[in-house]
N, CA, C and O atoms as a DFTB+ gen file, in Angstrom:
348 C
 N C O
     1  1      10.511       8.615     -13.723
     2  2       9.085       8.844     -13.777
     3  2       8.739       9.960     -12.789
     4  3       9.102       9.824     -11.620
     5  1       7.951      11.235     -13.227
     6  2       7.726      12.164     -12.689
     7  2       6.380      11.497     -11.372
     8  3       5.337      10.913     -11.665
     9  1       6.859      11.828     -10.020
    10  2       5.616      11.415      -8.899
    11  2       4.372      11.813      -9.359
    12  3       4.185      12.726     -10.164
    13  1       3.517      11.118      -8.839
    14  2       1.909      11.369      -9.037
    15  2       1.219      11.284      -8.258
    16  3       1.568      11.200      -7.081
    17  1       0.188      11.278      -8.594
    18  2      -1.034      11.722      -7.046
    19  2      -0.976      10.624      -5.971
    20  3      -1.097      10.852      -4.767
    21  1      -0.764       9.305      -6.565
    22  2      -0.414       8.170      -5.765
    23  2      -0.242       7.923      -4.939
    24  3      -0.845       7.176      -4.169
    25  1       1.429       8.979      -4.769
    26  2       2.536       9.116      -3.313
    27  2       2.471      10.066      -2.960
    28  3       3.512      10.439      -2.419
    29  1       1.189      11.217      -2.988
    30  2       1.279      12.202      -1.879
    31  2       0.797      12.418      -0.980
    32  3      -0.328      11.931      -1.098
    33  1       0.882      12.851      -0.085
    34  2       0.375      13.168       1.290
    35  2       0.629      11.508       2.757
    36  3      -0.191      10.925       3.467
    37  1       2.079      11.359       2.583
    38  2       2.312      10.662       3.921
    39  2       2.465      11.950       4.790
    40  3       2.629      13.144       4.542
    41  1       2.320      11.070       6.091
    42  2       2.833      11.118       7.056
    43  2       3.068      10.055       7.787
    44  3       2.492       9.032       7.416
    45  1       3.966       9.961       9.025
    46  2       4.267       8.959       9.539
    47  2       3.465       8.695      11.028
    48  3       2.520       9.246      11.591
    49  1       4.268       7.673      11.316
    50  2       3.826       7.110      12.834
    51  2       2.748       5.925      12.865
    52  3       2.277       5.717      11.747
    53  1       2.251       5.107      13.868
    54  2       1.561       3.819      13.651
    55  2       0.337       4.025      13.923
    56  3      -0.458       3.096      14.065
    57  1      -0.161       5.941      14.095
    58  2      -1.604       5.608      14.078
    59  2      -1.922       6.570      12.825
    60  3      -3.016       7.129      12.900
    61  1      -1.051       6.891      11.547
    62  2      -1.413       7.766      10.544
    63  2      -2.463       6.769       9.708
    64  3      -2.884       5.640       9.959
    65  1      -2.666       7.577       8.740
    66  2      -4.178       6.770       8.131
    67  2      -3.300       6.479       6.639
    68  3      -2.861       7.369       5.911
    69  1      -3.201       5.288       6.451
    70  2      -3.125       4.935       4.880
    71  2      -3.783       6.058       3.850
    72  3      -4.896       6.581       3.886
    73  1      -2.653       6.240       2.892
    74  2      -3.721       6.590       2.031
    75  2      -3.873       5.935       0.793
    76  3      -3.379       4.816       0.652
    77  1      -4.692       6.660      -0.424
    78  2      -5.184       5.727      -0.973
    79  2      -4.304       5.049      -2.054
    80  3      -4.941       4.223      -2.708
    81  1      -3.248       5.158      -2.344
    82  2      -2.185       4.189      -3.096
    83  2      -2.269       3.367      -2.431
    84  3      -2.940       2.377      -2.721
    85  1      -1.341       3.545      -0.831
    86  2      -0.716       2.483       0.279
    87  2      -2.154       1.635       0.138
    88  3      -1.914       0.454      -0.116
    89  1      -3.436       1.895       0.225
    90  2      -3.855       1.046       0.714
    91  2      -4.226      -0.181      -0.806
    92  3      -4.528      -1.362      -0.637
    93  1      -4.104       0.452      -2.091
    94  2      -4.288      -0.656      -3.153
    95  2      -3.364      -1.223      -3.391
    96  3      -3.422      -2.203      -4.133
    97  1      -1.767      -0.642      -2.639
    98  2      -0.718      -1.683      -2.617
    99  2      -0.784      -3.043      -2.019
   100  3      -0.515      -4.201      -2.340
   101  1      -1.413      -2.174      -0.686
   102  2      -1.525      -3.761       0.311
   103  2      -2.383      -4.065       0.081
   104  3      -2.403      -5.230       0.480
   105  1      -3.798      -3.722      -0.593
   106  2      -4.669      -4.862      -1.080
   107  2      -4.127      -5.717      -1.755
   108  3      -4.436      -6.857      -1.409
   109  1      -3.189      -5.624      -2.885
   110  2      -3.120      -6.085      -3.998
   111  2      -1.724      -7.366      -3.312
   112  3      -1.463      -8.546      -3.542
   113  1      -1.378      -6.719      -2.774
   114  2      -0.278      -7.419      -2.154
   115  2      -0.909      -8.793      -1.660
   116  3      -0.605      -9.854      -2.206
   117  1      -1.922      -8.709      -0.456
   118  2      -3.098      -9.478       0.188
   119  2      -3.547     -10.342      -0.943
   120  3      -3.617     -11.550      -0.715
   121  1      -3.849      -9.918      -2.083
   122  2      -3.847     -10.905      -3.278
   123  2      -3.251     -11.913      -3.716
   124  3      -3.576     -13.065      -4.006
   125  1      -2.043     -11.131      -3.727
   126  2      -1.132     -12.736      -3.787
   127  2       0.105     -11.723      -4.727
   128  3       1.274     -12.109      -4.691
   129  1      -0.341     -10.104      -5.755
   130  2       0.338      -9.685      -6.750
   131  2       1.592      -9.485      -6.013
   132  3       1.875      -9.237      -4.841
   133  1       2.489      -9.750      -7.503
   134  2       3.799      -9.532      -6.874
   135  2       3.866      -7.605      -7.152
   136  3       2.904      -6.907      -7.472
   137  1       5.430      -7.088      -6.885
   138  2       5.826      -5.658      -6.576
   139  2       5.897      -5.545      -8.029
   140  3       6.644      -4.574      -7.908
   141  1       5.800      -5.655      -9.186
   142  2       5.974      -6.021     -10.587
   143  2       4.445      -5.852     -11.373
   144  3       4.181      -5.056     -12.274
   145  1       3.532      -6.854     -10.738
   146  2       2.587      -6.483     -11.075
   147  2       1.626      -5.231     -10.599
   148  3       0.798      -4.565     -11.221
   149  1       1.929      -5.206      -9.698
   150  2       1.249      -4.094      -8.842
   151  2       1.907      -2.516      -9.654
   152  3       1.444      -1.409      -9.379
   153  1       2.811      -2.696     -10.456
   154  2       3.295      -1.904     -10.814
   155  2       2.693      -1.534     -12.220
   156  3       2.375      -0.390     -12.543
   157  1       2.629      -2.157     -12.662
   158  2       1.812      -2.072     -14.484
   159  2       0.423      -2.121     -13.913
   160  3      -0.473      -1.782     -14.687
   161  1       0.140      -2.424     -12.896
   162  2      -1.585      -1.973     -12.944
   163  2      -1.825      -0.474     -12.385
   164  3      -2.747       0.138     -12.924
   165  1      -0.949       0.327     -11.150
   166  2      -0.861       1.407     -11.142
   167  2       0.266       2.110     -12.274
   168  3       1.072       3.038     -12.215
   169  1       0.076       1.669     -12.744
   170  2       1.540       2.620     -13.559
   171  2       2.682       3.553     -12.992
   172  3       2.936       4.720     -13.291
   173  1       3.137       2.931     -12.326
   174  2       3.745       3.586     -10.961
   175  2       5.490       2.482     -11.082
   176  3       5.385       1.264     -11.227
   177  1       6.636       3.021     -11.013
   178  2       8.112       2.495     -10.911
   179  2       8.245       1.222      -9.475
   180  3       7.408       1.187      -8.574
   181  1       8.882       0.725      -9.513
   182  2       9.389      -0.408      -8.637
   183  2       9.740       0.229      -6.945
   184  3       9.544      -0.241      -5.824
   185  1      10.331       1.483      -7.435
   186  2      11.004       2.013      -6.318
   187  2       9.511       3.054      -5.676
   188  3       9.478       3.345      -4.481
   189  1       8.601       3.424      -6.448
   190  2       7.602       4.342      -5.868
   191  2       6.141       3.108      -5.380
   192  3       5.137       3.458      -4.761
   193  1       6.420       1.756      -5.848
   194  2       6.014       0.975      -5.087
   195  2       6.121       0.110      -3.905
   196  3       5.247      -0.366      -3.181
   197  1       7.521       0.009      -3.882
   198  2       8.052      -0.074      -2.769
   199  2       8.131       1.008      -1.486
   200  3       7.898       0.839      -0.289
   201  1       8.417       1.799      -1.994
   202  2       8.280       3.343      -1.028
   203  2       7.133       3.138      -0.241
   204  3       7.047       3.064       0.985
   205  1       6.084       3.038      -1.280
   206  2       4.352       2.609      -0.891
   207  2       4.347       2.291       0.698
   208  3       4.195       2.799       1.810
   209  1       4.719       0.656      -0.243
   210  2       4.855      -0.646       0.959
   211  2       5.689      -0.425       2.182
   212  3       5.216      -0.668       3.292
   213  1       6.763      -0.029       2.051
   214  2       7.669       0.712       3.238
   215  2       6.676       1.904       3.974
   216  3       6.281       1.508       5.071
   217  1       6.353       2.807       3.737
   218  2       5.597       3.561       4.307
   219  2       4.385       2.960       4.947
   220  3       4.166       3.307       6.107
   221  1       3.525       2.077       4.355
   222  2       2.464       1.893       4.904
   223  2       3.016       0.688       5.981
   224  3       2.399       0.141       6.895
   225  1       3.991       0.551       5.657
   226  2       4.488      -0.822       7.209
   227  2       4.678       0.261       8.473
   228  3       4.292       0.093       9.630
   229  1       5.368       1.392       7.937
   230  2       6.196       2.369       9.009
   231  2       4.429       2.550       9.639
   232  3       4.177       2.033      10.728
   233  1       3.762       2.993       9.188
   234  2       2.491       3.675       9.744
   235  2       1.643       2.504      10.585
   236  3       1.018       2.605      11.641
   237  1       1.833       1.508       9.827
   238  2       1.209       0.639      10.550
   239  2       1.773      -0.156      12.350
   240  3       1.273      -0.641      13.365
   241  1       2.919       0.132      11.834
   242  2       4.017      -0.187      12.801
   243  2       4.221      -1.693      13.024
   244  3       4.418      -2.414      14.002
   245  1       4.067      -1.888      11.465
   246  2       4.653      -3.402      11.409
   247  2       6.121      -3.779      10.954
   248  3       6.943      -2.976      10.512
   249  1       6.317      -5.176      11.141
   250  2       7.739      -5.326      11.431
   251  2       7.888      -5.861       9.938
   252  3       9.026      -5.915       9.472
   253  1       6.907      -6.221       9.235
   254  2       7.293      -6.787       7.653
   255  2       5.734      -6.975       6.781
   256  3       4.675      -6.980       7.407
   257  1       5.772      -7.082       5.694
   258  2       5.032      -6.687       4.841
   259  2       3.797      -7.631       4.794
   260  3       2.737      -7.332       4.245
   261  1       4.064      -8.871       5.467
   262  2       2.742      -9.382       5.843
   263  2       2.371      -9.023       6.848
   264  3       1.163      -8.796       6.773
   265  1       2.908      -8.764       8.157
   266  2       2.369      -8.163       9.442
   267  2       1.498      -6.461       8.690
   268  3       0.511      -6.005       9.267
   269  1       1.857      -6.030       7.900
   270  2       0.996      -4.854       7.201
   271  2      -0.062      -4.869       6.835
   272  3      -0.993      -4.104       7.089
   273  1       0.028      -6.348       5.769
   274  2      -1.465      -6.685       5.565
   275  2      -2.062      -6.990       6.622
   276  3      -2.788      -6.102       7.069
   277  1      -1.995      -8.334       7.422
   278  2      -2.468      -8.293       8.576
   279  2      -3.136      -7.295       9.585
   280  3      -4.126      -7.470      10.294
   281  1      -2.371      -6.266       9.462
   282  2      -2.739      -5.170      10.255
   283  2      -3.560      -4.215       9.767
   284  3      -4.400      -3.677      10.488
   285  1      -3.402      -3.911       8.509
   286  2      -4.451      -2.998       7.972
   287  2      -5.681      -4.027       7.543
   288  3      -6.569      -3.473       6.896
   289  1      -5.840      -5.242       7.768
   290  2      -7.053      -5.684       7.528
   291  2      -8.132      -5.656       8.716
   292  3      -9.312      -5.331       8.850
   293  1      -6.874      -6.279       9.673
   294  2      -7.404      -6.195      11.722
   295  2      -8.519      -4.518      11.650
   296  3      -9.674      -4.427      12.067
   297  1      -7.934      -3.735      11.192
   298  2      -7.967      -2.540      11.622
   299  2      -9.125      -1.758      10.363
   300  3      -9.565      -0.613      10.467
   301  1      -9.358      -2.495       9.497
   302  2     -10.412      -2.015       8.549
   303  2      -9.804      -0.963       7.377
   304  3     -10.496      -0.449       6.498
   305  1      -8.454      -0.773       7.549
   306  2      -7.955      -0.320       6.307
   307  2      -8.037      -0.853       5.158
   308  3      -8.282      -0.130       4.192
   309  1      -7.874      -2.063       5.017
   310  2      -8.068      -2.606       3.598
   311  2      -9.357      -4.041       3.697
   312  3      -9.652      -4.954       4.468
   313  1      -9.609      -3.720       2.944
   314  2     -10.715      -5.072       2.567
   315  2     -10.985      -5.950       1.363
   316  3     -11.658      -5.601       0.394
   317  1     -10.157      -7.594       1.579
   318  2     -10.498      -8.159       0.158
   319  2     -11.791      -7.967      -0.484
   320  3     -11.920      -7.828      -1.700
   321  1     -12.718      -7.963       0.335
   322  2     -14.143      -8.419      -0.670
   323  2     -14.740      -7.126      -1.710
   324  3     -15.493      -7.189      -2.682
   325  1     -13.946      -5.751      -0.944
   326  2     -14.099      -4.572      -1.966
   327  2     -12.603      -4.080      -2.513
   328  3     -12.158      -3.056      -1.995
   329  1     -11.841      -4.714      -3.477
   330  2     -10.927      -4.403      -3.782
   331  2     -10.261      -3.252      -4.276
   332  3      -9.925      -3.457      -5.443
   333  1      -9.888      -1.986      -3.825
   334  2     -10.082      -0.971      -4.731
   335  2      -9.522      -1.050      -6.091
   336  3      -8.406      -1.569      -6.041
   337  1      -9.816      -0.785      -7.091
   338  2      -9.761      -0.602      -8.978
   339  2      -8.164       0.614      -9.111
   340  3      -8.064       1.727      -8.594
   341  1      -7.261      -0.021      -9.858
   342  2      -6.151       0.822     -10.319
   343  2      -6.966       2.537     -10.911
   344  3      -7.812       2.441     -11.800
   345  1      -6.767       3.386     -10.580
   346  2      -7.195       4.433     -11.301
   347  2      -6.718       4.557     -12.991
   348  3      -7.099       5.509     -13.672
C-alpha cells in the first residue's frame, strides 16, 4: 500500500506534537478498537498502524501503549468525548 497523508510529518522525542493519524490511533485504541479494526476504518495496513502507535509512544515517551493513551489524554492530546471521524 502506497503511504498517505496519515503517516507524514513525524518527528521524534517526548515533547513532539502527535499528529493527526497518531492521535485517531490512540483515540480509537482508548476505545477499546483492536490494530485490525482501526485499520479498515482508516484504510491504512497493519504495519502503517502500528508504526502509528510505535511513534506516538516514542513521542510521548511512554513505555507501552496504554501508558500512551494515558499520556496523551493527561496532556490534552486526545479526547474521548470528541472522537476524531476516520477521514
Amino acid at each position: 500500500m502506497a503511504k498517505n497523508h496519515l503517516s507524514a510529518g513525524r518527528s521524534s522525542g517526548p515533547n513532539a506534537a502527535l499528529t493527526d493519524a497518531e492521535m485517531k490511533c490512540l483515540t480509537m485504541v482508548a476505545e477499546g478498537k483492536r490494530v485490525l479494526d482501526i485499520c479498515n476504518l482508516l484504510l491504512l495496513s497493519e504495519i502503517e498502524v502500528e508504526s502509528l502507535l510505535a511513534s506516538a509512544e516514542a513521542k510521548l515517551g511512554a513505555r507501552n501503549r496504554l501508558h500512551a493513551v494515558s499520556m496523551a489524554m493527561l496532556t490534552g492530546q486526545i479526547d474521548l468525548g470528541h472522537s476524531p471521524k476516520p477521514e
